[in-house]
PDB file as gemmi writes it, atoms N, CA and C in Angstrom:
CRYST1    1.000    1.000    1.000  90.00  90.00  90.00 P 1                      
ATOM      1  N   UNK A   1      73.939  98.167  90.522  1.00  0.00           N  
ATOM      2  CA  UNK A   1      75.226  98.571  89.967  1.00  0.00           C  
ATOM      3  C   UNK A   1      76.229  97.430  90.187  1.00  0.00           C  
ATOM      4  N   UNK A   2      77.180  96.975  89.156  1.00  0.00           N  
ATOM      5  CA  UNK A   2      77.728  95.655  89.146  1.00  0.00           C  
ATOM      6  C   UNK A   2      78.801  96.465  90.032  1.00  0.00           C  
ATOM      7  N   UNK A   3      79.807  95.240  90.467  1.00  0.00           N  
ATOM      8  CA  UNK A   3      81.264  95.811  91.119  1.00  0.00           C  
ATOM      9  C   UNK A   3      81.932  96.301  90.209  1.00  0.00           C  
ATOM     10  N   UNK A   4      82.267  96.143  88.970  1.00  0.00           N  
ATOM     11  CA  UNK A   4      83.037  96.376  88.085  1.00  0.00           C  
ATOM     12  C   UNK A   4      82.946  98.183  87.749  1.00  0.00           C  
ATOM     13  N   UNK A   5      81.326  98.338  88.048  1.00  0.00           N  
ATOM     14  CA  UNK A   5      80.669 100.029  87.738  1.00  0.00           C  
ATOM     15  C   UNK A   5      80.908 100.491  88.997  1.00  0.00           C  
ATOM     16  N   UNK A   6      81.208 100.137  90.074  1.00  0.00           N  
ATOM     17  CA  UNK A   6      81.340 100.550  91.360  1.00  0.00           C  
ATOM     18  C   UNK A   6      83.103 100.877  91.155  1.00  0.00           C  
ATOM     19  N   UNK A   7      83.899 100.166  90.661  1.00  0.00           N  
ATOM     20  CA  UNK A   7      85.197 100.259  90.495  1.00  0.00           C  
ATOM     21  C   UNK A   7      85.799 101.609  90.298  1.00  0.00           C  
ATOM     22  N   UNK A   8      84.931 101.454  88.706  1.00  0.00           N  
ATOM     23  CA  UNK A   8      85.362 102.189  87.765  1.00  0.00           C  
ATOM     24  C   UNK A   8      84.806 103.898  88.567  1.00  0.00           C  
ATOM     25  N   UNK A   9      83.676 103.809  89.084  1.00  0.00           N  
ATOM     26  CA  UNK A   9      83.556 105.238  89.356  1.00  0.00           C  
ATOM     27  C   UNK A   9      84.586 106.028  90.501  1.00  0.00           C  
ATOM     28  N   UNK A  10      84.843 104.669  91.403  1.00  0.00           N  
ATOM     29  CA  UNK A  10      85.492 105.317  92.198  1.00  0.00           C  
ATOM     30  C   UNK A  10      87.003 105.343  91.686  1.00  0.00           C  
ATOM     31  N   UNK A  11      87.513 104.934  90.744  1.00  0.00           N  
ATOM     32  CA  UNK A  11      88.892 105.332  90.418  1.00  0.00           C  
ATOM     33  C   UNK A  11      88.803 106.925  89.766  1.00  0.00           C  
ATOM     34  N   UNK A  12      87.267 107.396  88.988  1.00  0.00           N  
ATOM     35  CA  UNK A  12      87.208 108.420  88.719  1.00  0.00           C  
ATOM     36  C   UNK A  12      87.162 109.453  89.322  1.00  0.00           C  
ATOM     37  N   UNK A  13      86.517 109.152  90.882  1.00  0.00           N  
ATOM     38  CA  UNK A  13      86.714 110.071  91.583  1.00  0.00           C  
ATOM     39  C   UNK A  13      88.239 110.295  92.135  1.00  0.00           C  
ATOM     40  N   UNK A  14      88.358 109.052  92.477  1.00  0.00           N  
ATOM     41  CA  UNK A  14      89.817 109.504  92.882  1.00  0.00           C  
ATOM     42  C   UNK A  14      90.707 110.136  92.365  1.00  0.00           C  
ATOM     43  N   UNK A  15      90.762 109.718  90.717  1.00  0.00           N  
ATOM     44  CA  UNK A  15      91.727 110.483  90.030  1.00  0.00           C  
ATOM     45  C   UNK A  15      91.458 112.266  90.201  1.00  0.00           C  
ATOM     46  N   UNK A  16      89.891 112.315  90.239  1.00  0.00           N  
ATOM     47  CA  UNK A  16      89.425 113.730  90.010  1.00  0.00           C  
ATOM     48  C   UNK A  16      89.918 114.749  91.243  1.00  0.00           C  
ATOM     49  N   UNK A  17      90.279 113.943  92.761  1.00  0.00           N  
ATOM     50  CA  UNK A  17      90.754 114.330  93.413  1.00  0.00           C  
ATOM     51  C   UNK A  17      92.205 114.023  93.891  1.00  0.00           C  
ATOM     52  N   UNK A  18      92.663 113.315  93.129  1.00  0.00           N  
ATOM     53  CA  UNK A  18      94.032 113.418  92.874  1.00  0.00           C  
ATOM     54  C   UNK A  18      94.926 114.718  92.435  1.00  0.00           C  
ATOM     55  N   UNK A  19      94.134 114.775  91.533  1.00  0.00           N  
ATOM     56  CA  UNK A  19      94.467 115.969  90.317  1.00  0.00           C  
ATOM     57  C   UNK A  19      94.016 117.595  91.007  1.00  0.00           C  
ATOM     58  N   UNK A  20      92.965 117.445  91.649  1.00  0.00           N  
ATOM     59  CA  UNK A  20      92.941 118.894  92.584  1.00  0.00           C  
ATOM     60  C   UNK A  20      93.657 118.995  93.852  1.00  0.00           C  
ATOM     61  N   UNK A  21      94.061 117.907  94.912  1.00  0.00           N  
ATOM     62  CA  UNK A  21      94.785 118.285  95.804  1.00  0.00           C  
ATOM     63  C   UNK A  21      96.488 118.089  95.783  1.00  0.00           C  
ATOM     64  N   UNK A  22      97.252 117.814  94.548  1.00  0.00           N  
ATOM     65  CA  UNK A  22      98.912 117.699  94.460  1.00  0.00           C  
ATOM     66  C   UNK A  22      98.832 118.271  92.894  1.00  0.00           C  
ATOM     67  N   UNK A  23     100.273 119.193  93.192  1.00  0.00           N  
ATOM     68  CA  UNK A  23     100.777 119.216  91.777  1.00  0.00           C  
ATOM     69  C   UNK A  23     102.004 117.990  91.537  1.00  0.00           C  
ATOM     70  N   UNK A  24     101.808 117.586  90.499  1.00  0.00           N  
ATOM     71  CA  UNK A  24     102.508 116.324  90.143  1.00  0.00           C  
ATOM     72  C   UNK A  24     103.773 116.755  89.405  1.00  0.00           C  
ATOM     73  N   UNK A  25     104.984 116.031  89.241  1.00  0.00           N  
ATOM     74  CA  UNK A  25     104.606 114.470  90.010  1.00  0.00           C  
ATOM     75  C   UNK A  25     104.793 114.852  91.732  1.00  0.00           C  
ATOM     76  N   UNK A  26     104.243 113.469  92.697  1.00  0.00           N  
ATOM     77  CA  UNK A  26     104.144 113.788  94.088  1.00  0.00           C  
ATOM     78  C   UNK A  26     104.507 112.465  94.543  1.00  0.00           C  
ATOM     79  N   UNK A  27     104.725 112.814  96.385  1.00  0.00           N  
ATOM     80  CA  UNK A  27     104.475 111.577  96.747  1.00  0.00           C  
ATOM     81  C   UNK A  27     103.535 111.379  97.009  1.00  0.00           C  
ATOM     82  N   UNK A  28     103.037 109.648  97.299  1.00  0.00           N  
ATOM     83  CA  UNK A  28     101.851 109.317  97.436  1.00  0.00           C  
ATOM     84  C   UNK A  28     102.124 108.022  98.578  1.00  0.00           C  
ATOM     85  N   UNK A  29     101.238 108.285  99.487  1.00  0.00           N  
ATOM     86  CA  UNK A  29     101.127 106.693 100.157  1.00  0.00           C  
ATOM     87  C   UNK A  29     100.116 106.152  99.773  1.00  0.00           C  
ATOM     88  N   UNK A  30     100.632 104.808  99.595  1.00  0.00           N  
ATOM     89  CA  UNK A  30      99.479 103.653  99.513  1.00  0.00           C  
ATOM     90  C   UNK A  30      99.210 102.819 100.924  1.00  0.00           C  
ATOM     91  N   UNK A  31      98.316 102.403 100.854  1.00  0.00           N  
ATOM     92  CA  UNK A  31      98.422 101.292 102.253  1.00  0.00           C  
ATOM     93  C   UNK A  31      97.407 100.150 102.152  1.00  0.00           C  
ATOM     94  N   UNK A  32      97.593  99.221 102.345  1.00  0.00           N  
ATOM     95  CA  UNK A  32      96.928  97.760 101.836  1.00  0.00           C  
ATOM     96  C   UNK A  32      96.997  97.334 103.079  1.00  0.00           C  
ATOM     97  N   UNK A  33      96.116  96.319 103.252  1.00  0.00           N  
ATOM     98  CA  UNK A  33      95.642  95.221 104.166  1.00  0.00           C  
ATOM     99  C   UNK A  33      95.850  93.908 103.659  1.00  0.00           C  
ATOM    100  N   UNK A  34      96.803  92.733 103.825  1.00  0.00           N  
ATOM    101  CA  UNK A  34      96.872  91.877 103.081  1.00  0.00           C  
ATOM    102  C   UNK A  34      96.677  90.442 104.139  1.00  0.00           C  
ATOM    103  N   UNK A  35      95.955  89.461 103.749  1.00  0.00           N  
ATOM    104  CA  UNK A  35      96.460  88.167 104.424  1.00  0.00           C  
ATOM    105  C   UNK A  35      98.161  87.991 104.866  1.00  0.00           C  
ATOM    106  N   UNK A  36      98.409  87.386 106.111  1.00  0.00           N  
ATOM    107  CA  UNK A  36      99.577  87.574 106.228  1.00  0.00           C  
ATOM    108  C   UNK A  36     100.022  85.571 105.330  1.00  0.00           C  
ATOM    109  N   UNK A  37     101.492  86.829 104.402  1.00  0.00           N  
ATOM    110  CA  UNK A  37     101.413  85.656 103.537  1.00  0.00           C  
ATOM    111  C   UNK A  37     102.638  85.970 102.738  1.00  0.00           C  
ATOM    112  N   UNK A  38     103.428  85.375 103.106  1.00  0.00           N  
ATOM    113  CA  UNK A  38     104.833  86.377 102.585  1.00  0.00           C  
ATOM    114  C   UNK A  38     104.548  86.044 101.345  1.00  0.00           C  
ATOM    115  N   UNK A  39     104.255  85.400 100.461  1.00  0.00           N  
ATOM    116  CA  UNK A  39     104.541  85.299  98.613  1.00  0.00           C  
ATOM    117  C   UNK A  39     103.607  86.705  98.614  1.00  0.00           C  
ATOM    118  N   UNK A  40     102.195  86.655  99.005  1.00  0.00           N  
ATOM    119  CA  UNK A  40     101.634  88.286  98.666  1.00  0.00           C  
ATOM    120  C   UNK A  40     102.327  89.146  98.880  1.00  0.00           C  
ATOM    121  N   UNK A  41     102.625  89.903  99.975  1.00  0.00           N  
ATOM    122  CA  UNK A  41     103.663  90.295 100.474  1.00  0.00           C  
ATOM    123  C   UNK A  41     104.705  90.887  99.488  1.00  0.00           C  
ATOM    124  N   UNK A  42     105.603  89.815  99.296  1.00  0.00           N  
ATOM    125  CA  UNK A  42     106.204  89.869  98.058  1.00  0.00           C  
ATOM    126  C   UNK A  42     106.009  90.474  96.757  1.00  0.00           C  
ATOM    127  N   UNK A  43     104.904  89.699  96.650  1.00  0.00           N  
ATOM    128  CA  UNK A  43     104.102  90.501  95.126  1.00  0.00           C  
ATOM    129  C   UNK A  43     103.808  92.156  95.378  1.00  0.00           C  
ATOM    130  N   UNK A  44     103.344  92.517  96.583  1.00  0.00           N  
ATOM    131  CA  UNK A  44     103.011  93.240  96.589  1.00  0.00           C  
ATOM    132  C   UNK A  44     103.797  95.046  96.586  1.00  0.00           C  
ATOM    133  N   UNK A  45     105.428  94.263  97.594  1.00  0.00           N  
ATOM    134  CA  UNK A  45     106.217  94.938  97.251  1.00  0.00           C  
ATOM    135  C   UNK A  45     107.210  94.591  95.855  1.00  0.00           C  
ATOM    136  N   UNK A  46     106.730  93.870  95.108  1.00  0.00           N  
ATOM    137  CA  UNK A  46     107.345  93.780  93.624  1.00  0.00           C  
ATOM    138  C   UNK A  46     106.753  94.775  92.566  1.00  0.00           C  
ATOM    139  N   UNK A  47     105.416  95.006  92.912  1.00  0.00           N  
ATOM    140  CA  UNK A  47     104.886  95.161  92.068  1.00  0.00           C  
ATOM    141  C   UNK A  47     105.326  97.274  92.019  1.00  0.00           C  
ATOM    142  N   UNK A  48     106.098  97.474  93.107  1.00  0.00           N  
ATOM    143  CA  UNK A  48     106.866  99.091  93.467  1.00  0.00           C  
ATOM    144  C   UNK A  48     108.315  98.840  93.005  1.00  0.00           C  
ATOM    145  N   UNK A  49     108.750  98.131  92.831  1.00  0.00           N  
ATOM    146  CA  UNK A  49     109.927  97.884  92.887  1.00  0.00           C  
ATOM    147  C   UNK A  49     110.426  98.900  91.960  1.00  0.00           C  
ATOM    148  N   UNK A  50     111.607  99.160  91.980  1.00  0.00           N  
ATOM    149  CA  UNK A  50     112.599  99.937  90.852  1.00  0.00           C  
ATOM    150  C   UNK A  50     111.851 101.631  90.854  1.00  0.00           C  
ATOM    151  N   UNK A  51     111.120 101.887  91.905  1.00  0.00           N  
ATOM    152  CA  UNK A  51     110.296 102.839  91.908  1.00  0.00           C  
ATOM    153  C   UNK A  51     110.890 104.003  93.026  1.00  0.00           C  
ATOM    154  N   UNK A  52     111.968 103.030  93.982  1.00  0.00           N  
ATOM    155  CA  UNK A  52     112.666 104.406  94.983  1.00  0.00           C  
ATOM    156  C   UNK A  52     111.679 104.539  96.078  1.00  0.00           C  
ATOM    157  N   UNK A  53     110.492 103.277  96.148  1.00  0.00           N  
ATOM    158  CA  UNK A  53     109.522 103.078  97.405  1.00  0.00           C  
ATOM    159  C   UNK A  53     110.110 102.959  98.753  1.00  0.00           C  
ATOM    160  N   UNK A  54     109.490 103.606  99.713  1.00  0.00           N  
ATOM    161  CA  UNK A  54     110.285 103.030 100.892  1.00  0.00           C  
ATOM    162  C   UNK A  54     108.579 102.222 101.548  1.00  0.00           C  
ATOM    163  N   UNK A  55     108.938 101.084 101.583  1.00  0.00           N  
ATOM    164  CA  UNK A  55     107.641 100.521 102.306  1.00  0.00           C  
ATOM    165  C   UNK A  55     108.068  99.857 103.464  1.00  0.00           C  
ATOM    166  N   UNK A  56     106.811  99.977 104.454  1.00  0.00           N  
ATOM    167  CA  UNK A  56     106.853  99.399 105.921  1.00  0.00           C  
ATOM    168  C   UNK A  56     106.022  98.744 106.013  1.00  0.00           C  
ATOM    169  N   UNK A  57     105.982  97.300 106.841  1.00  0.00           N  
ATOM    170  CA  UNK A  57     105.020  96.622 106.875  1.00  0.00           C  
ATOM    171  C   UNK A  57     104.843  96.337 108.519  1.00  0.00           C  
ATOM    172  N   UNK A  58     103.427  96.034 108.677  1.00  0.00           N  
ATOM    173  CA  UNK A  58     103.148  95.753 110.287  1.00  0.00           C  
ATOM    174  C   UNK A  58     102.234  94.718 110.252  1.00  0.00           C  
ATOM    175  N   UNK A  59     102.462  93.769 111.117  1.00  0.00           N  
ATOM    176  CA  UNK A  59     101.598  92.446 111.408  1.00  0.00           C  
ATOM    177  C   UNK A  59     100.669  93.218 112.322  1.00  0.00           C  
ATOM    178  N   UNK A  60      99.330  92.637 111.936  1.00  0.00           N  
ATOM    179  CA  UNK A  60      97.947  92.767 113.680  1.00  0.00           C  
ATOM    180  C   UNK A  60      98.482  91.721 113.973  1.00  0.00           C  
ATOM    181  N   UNK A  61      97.948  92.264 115.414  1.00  0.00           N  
ATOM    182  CA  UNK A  61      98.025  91.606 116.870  1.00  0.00           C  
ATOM    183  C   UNK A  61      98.003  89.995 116.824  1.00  0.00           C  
ATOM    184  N   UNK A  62      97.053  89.648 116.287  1.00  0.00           N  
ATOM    185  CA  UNK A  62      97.320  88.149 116.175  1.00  0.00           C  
ATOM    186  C   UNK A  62      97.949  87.641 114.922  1.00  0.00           C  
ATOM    187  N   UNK A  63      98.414  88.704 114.253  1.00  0.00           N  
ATOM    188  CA  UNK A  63      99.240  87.695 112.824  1.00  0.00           C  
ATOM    189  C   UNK A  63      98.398  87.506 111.747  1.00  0.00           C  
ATOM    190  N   UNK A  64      97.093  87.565 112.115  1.00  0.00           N  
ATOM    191  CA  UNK A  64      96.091  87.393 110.416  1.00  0.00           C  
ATOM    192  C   UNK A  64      96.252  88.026 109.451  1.00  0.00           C  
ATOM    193  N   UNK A  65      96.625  89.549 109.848  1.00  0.00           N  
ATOM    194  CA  UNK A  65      96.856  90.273 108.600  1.00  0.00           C  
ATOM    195  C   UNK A  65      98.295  90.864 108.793  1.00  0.00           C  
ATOM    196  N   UNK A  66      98.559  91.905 107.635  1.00  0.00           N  
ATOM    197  CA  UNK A  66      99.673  92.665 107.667  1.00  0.00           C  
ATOM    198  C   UNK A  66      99.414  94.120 106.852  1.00  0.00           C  
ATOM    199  N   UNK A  67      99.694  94.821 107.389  1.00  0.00           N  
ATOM    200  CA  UNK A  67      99.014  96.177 106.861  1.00  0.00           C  
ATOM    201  C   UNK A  67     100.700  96.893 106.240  1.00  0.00           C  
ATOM    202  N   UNK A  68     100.991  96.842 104.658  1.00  0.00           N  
ATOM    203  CA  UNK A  68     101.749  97.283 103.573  1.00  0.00           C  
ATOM    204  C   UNK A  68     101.675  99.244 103.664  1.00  0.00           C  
ATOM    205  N   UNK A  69     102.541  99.450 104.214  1.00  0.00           N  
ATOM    206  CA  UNK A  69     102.583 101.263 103.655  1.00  0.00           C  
ATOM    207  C   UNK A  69     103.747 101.372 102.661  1.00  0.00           C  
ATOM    208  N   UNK A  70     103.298 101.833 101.628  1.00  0.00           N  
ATOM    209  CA  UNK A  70     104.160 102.221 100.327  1.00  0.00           C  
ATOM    210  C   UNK A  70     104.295 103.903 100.051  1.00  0.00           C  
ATOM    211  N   UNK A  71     105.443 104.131 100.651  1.00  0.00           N  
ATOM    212  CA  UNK A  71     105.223 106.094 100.050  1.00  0.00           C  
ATOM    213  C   UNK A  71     106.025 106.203  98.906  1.00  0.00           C  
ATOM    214  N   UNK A  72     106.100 106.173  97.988  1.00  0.00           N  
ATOM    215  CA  UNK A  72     106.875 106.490  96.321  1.00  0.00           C  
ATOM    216  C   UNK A  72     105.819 107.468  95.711  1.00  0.00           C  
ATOM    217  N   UNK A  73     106.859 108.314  95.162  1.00  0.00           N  
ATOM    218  CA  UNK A  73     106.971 109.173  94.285  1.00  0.00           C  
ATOM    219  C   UNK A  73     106.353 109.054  92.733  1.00  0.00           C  
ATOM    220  N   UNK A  74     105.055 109.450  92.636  1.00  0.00           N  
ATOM    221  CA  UNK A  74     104.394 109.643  91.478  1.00  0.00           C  
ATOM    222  C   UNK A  74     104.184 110.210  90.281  1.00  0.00           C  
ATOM    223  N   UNK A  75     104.078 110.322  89.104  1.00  0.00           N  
ATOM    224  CA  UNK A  75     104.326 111.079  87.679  1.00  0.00           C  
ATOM    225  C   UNK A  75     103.036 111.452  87.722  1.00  0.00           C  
ATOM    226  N   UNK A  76     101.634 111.047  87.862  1.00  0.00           N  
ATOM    227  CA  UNK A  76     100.583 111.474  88.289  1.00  0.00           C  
ATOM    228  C   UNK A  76      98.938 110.857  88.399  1.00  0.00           C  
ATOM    229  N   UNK A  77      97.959 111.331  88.943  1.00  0.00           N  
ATOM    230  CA  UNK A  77      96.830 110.453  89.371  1.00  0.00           C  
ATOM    231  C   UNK A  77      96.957 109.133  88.299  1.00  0.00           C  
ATOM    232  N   UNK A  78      97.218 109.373  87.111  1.00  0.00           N  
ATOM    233  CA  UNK A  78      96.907 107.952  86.373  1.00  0.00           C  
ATOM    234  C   UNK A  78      97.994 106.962  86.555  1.00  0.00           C  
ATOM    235  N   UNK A  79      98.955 107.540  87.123  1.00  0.00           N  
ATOM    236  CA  UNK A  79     100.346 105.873  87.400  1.00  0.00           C  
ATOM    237  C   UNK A  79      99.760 105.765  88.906  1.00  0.00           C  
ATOM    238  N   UNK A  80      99.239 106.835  89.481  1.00  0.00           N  
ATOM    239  CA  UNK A  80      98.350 106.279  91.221  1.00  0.00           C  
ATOM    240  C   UNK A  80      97.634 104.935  90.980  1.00  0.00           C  
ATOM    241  N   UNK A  81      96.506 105.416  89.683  1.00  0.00           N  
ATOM    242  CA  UNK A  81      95.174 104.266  89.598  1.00  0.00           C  
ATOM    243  C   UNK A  81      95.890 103.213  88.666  1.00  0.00           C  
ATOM    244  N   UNK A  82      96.429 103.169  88.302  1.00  0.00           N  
ATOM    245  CA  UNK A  82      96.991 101.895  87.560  1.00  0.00           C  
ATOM    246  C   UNK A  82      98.018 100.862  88.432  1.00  0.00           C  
ATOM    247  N   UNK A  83      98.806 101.484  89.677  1.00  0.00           N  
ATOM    248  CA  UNK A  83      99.400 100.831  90.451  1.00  0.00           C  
ATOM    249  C   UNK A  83      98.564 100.438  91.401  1.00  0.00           C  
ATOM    250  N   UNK A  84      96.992 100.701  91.971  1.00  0.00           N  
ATOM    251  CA  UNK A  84      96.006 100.216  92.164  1.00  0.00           C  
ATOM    252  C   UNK A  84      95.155  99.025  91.848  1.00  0.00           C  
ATOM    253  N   UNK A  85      95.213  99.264  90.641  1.00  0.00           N  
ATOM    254  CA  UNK A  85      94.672  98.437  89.759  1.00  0.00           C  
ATOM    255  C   UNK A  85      95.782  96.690  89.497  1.00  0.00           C  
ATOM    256  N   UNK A  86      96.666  97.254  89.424  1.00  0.00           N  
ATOM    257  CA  UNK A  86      98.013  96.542  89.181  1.00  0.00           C  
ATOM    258  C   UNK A  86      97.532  95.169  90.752  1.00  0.00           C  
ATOM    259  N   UNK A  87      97.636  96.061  91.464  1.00  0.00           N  
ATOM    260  CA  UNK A  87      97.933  95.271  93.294  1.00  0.00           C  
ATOM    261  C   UNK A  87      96.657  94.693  93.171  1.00  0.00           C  
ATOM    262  N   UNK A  88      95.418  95.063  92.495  1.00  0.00           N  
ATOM    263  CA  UNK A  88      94.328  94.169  93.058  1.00  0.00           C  
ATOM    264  C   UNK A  88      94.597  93.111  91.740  1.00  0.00           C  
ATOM    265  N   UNK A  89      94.718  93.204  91.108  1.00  0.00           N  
ATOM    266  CA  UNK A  89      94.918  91.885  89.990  1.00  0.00           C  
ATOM    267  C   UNK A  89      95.403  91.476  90.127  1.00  0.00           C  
ATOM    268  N   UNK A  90      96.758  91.372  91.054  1.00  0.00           N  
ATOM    269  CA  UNK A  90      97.849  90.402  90.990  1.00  0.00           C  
ATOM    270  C   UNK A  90      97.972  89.995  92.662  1.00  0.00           C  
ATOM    271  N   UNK A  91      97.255  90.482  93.264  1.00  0.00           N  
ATOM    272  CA  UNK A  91      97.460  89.970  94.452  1.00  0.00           C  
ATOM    273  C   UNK A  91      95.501  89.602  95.398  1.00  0.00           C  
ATOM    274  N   UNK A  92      95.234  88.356  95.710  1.00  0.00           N  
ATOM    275  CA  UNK A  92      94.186  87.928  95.703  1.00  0.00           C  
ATOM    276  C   UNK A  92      94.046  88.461  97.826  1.00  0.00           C  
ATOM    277  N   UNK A  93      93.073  88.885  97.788  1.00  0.00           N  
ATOM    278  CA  UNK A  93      92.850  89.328  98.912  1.00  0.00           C  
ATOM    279  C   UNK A  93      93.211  90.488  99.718  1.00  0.00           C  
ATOM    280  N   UNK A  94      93.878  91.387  99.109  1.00  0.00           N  
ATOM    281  CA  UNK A  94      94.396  92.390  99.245  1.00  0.00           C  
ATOM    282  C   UNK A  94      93.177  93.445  99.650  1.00  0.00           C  
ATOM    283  N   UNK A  95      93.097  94.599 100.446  1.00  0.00           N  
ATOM    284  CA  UNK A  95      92.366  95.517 100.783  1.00  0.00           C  
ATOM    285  C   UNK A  95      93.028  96.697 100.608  1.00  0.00           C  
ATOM    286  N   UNK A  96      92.673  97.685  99.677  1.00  0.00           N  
ATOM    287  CA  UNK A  96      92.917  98.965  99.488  1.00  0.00           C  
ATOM    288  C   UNK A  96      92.649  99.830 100.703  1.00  0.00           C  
ATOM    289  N   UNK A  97      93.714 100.475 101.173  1.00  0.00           N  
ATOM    290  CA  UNK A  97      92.441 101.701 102.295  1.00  0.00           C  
ATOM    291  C   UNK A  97      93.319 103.081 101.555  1.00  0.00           C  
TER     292      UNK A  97                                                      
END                                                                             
């Protein structure tokens, strides 16, 4: 199974359980793992912007990474997986959790 088929199924699941555990629109946290790297960083809270996000960010212990929490307010599972989708295309090294 390529990554691309690995992607795609799991955005399906997610959406599928998106859609059974909130009635929309909701909030939603996101949370990323990023190289610590302020232009990502950046991108990463750009890419929420104008959205009414409140995000917090925390460096690990030694500074390698920085772990992004984004809680904003959603219209529903499909603006979830597309602002997903959005952060891994535009930001290189990024980790979804």
């Amino acid at each position: 199974m390529s990554d691309d088929s690995k992607t795609e199924e799991f955005y399906k699941k997610l959406k599928i359980q998106l859609a059974d555990t909130a009635l929309w629109p909701a909030a939603y946290l996101y949370k990323f793992i990023i190289p610590t790297d302020t232009e990502k960083i950046k991108k990463v809270e750009g890419i929420f912007d104008n959205l009414g996000a409140v995000i917090t960010t925390k460096q690990s212990k030694n500074a390698k990474y920085t772990s992004v929490s984004i809680n904003v307010r959603m219209k529903n599972p499909d603006h979830v997986i597309t602002k997903y989708k959005e952060v891994a295309e535009k930001v290189e090294g990024v980790i979804s959790l």
